[in-house]
C-alpha positions in Angstrom: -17.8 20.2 -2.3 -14.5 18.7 -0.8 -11.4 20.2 -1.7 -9.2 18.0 -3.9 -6.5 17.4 -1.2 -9.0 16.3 1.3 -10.6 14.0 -1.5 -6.3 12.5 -2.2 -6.0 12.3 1.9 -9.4 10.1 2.3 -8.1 7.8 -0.2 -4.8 7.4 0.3 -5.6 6.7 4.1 -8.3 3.9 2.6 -5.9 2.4 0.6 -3.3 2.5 3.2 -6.2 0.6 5.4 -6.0 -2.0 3.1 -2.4 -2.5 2.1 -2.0 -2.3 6.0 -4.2 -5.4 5.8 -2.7 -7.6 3.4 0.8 -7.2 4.7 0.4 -8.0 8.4 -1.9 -11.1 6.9 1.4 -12.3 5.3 4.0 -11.5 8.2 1.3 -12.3 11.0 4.3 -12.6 13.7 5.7 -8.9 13.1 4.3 -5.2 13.7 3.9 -3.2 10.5 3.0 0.8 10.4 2.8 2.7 7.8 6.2 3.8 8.0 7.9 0.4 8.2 10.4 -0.3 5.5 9.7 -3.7 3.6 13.3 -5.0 3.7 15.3 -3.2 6.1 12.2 -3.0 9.4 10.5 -5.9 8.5 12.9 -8.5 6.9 10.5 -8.7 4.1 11.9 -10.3 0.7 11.4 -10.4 -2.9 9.1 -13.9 -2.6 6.9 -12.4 0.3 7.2 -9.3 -1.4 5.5 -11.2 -4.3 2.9 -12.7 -2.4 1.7 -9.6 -1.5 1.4 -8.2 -4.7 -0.6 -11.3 -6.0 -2.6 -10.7 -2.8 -3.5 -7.0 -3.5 -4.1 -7.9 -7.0 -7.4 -10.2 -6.1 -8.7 -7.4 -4.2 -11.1 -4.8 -6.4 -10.9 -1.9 -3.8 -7.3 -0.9 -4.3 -5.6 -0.5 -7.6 -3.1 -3.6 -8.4 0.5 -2.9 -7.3 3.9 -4.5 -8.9 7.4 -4.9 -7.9 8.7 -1.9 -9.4 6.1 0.0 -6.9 7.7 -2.2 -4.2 10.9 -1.1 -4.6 10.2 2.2 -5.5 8.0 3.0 -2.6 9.1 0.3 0.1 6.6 1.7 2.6 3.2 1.2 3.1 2.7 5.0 3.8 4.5 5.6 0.5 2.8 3.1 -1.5 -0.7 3.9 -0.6 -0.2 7.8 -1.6 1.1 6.3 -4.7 -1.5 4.0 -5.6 -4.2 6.2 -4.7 -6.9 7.2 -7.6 -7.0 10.9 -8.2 -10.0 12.2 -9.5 -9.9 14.5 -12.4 -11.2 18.5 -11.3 -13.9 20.0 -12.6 
């Protein structure tokens, strides 16, 4: 059996994979990490911001995000632990 946190880690780094994905496809001529901050590393906006939610919505292997998740968690590193499904314990 794989412990719980190692179960949270696995997905979170998936998701992060994938949100990764989507947000260098929408600002193609910067460098985003993980641990880039939407607005203050990348120059990000509310509009591209946007974008990338409707984006990550289309997509069925990661769970939908919004703007309040945005600004809430304005990293990708942040956002994917966020958005990452825990599975209930047995």
């Amino acid at each position: 059996m794989v412990a719980p946190t190692a179960e949270l880690a696995a997905s979170s780094a998936h998701t992060e994979a994938i949100l990764l994905e989507v947000l260098s496809g929408l600002l193609a001529d910067k460098t985003v990490t993980s641990d880039s901050h939407f607005f203050d590393d990348l120059g990000a906006n509310s509009l591209v911001m946007a974008h990338f939610c409707a984006r990550v919505r289309k997509r069925d292997d990661v769970t939908s995000v919004t703007m309040k998740d945005i600004y809430q968690h304005p990293t990708i590193a942040s956002l994917a632990t966020t958005l990452a499904p825990v599975e209930p314990a047995d």
